[in-house]
C-alpha positions in Angstrom: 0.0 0.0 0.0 1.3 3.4 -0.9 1.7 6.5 1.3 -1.1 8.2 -0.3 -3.6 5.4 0.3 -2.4 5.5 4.3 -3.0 9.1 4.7 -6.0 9.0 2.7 -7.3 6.0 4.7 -6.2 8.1 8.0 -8.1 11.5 7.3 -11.5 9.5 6.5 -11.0 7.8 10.5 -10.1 11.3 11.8 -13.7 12.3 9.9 -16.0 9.8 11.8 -14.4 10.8 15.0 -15.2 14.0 15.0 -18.5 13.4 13.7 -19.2 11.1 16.6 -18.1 13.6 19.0 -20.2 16.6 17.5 -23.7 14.4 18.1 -26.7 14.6 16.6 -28.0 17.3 13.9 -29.1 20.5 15.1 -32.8 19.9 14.8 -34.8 21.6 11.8 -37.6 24.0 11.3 -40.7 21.5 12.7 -38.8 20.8 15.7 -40.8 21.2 19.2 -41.2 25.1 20.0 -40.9 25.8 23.8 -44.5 26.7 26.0 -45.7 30.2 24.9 -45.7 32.6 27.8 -48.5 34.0 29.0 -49.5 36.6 31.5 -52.2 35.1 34.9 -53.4 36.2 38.3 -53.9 33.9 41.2 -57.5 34.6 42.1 -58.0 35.4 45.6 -61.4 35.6 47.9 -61.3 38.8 49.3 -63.8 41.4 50.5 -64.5 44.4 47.7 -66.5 47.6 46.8 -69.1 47.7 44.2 -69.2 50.3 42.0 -71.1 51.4 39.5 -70.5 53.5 36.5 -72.9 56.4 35.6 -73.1 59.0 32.8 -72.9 62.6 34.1 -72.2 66.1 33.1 -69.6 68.8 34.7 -71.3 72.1 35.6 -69.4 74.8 36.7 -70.0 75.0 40.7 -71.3 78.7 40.7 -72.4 80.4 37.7 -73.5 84.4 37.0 -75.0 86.2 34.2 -73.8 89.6 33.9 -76.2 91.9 32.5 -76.8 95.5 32.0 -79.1 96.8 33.8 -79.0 99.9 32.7 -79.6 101.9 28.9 -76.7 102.6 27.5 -73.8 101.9 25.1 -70.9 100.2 25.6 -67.8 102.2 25.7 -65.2 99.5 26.7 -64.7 96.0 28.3 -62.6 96.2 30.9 -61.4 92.3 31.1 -59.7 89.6 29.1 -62.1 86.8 27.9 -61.2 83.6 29.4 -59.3 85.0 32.3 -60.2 84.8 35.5 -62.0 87.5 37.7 -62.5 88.6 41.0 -65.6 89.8 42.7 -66.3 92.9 42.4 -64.2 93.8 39.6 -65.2 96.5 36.7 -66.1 94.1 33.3 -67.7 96.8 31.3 -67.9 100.5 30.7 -71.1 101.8 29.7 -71.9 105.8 28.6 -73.0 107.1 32.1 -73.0 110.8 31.4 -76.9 110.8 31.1 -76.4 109.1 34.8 -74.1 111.7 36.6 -76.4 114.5 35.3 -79.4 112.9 36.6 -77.6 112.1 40.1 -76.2 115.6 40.2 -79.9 117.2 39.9 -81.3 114.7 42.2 -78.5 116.2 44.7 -79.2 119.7 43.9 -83.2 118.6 44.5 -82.2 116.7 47.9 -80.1 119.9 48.7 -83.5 122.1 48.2 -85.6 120.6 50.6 -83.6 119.5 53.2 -83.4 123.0 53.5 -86.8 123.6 53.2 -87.1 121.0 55.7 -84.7 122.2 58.5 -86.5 125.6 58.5 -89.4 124.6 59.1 -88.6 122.9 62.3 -88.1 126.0 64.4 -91.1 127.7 62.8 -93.3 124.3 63.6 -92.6 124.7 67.4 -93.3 128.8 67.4 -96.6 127.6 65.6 -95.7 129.8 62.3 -96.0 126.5 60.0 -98.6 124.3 60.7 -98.1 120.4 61.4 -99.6 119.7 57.7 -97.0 121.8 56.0 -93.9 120.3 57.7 -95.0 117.3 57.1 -95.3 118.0 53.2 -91.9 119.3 54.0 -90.5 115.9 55.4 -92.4 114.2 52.3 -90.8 115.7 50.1 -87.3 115.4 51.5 -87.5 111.9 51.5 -88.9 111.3 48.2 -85.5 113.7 46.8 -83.2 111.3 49.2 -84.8 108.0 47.4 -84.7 109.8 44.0 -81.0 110.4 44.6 -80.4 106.9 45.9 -81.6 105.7 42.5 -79.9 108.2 40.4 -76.5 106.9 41.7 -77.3 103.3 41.7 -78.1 104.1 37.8 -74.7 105.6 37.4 -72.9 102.7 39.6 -75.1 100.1 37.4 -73.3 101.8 34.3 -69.9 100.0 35.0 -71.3 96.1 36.1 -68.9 93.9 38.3 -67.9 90.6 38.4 -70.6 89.1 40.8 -68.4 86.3 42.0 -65.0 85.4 41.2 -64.6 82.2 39.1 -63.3 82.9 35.1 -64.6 85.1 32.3 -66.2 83.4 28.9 -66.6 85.4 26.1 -68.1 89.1 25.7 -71.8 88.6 24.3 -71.4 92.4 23.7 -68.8 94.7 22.0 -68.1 98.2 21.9 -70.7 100.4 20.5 -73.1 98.6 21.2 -76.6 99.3 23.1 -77.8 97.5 25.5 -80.4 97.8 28.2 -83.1 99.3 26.1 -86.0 97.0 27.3 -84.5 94.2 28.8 -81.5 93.4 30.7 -78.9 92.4 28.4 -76.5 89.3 28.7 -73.2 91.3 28.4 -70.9 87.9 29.9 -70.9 84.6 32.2 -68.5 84.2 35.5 -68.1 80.7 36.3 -66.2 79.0 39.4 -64.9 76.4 37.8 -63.1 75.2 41.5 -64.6 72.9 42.2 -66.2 72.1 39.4 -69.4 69.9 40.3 -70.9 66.9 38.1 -74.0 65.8 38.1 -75.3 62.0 37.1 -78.6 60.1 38.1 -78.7 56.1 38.9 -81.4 54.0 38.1 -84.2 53.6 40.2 -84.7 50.0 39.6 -80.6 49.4 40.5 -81.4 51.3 43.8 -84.3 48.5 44.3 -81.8 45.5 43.0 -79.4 47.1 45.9 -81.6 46.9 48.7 -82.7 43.7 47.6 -78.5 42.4 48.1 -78.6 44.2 51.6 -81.4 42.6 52.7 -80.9 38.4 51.2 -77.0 39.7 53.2 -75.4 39.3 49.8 -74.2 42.9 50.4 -73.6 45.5 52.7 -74.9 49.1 52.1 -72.3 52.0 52.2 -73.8 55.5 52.7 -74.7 57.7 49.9 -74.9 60.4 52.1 -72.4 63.2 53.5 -69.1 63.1 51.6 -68.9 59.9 50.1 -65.8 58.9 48.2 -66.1 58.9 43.9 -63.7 58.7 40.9 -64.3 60.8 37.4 -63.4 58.6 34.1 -62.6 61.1 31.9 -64.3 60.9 27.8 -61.0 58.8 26.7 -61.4 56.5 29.8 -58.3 57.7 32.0 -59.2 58.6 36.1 -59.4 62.0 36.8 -56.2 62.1 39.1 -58.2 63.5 42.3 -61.2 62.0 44.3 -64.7 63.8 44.6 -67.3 64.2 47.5 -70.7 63.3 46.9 -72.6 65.9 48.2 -76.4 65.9 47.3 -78.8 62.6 46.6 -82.3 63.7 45.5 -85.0 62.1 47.3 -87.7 61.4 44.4 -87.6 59.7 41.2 -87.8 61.9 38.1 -90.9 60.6 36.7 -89.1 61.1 32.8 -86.4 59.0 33.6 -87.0 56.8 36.4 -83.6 57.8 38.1 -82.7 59.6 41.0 -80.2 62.8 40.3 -76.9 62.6 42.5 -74.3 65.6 42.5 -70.3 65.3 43.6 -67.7 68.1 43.7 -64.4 67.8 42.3 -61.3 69.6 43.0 -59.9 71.6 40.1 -57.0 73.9 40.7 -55.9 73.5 37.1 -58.7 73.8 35.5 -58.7 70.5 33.4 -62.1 69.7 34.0 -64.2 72.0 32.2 -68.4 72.8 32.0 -70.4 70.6 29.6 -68.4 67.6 29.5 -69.7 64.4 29.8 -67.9 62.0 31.7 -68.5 58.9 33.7 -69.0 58.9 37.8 -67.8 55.5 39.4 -69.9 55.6 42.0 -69.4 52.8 44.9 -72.4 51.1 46.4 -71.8 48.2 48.3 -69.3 45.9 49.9 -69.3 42.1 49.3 -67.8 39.7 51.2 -65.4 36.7 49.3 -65.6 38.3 46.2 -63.2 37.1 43.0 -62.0 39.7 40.9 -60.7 39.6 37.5 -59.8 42.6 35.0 -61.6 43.1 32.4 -59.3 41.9 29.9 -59.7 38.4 31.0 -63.3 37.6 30.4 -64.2 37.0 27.0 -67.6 36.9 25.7 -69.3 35.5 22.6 -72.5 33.0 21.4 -72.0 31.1 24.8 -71.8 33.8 27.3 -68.8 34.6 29.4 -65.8 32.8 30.0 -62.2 33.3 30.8 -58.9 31.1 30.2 -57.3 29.5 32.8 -54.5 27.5 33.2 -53.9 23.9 35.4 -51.5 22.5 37.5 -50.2 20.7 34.4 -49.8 23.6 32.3 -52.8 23.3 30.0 -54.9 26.0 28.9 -58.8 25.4 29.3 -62.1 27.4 29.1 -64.0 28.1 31.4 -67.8 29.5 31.5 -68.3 32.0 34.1 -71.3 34.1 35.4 -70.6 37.9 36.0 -72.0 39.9 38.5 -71.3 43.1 39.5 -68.4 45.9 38.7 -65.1 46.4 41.3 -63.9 49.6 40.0 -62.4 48.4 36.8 -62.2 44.2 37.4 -65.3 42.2 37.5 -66.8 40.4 39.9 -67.2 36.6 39.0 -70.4 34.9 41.0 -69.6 31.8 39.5 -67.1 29.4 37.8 -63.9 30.2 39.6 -62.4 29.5 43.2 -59.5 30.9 44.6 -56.1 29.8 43.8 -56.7 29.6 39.7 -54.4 30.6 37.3 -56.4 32.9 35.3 -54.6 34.4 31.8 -55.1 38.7 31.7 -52.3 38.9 28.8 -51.4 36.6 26.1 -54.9 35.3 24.9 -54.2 35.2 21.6 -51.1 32.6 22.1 -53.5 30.5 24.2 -56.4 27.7 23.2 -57.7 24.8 24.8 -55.4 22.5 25.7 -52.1 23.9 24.7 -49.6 23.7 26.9 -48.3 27.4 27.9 -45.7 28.6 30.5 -47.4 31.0 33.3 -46.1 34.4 34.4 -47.5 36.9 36.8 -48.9 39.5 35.8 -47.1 43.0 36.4 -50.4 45.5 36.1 -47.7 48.6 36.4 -46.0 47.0 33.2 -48.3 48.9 29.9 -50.7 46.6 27.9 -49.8 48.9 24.6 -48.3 45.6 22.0 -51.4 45.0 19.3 -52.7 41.4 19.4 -50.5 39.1 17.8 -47.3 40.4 18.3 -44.9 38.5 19.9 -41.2 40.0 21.4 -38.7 41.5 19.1 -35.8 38.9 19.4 -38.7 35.8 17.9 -39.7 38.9 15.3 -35.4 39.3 14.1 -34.9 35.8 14.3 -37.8 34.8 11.6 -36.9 37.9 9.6 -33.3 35.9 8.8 -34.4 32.9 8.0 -36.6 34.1 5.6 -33.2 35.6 4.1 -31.6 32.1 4.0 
């Protein structure tokens, strides 16, 4: 045998070594994926409050018409629209020289017969006047006193003032223009916008469901009365950061809308909250006893009813039917179909059906829910995004 067959013979040896050593393949494509992870909660029996959320309206908290109420026309306005205002303060200048004539004769006229007046009061007691004409005398004193009152009311009326203080909307009037001539004109509205209150009515017939639940013992009544506790859910469904007070619960049904009107005061020092906005009140009711609460997110509802995902102690997703009752700020209140100490998915539905195997995680709630459905984490995103270039 030659020295080229040896070494030839020798390198193919060498080969199957190292293939031995190396192992198996590195598996394919359609090998076995590892358990999706998905986001749960560990149910829990605990006591919670009921709420309920109900359409309302802001209203400013105090709210004046400024009107003219005196003839006149305008000379100036005497404030910034949409600013805010104290009491008491000048808003409008109206043409008050007509005014300060009239309260300048009805001076001169007071000044004529008070002295009229005080002269006869020697001459009543010498008998030179009779008692008739002093009295005329005192008559007519008075009358010119009143007349003058009026005239300088008039010419104070001419520049109005801020009733309250609270912030300025727009001038209904501008310069030059009359007003007062026949009715008292809208010139501008003050509104204190802090607090700023909101008013919402509940259902008469949820009242009646209520005290039904507080007397089977299902629930225990909390007091709608004095300064109850309530949260504001803003049009694009964020929390107003700051509580409110409930402050007023009408005692009679509004016969138009079977519901009873409710009013709460919010504080606004920033003026976020402004009139005519509707909004939502979550308004607490009642407290229950071993209640299970799960977000929102969780239950899922479709020809069937309700049901959520949960997953067993072997890792396997299954479905569950459950029966909702009432609201706990913004998780539901399961009456049925769950116990405590169930894994129950919040995040990650869309990786999860019956009977796949998935790999639990707790759920952060500080962490934000903002990934569409369907997207999985960037690194699995990269990594199919180079195979499709080989």
């Amino acid at each position: 045998m030659n020295k080229a067959v040896v070494l030839l013979l020798l390198s193919l040896l060498a080969a199957c070594g190292e293939g031995e050593k190396r192992g198996p393949p590195a598996a394919g494509p359609g090998a076995a994926m590892p358990p999706a992870e998905v986001d749960v909660i560990v149910v829990q029996s605990a006591s919670a409050t009921i709420t309920q959320d109900l359409p309302g309206r802001l209203l400013a908290f105090r709210s004046a018409q400024v009107r003219a109420r005196v003839e006149g026309v305008v000379e100036r306005r005497l404030f910034t629209e949409g600013t805010d205002v104290a009491a008491g303060k000048p808003l409008f200048k109206i043409d008050a020289r007509s005014y300060q004539a009239a309260a300048a004769a009805a001076a001169a006229d007071v000044a004529a017969v008070k002295a009229t007046f005080e002269r006869y009061k020697p001459l009543l007691e010498i008998k030179a006047v009779s008692q008739q004409e002093y009295d005329l005398a005192e008559a007519r004193y008075k009358q010119a006193e009143a007349a003058l009152t009026r005239a300088r009311l008039d010419l104070d009326n001419a520049t109005p003032l801020a009733p309250i203080s609270g912030r300025a909307g727009r001038g209904l009037v501008t310069e030059g223009a009359l007003v007062g001539k026949g009715e008292a004109t809208h010139l501008v509205t003050v509104e204190q916008l802090d607090p700023i209150r909101v008013e919402f009515a509940q259902s008469y017939s949820d009242l009646l469901r209520l005290q039904q639940a507080v007397k089977s013992g299902k629930q225990k009544k909390m007091s709608t009365k004095g300064d109850a506790e309530v949260e504001l859910l803003l049009e694009d469904g964020t929390i107003y950061p700051e509580k409110g007070r409930l402050r007023f619960t009408d005692l009679a049904v509004d016969p138009g809308t079977g519901a009873v009107l409710l009013r709460a005061e919010f504080p606004n020092s920033r003026r976020e909250l402004l009139p005519g906005t509707f909004v939502r009140v979550r308004f607490p009711q009642a407290e229950i006893d071993n209640a299970i609460r799960v977000p929102q997110r969780a239950v899922s509802s479709g020809q069937q009813g309700q049901s959520v995902m949960v997953v067993d102690p072997e890792g396997k997703v299954q479905a569950r039917p459950v029966k909702v009752g009432s609201m706990a700020g913004p998780d539901f209140v399961i009456a049925e179909g769950l116990k405590a100490g169930e894994q129950v998915i919040v995040n990650g539905l869309q990786k999860a059906r019956p009977g796949a195997v998935v790999k639990p995680v707790l759920w952060n709630q500080e962490a934000p829910l903002l990934a569409p459905p369907g997207s999985g984490p960037g690194p699995l995103k990269l990594d199919i995004k180079l195979d499709a270039k080989k």
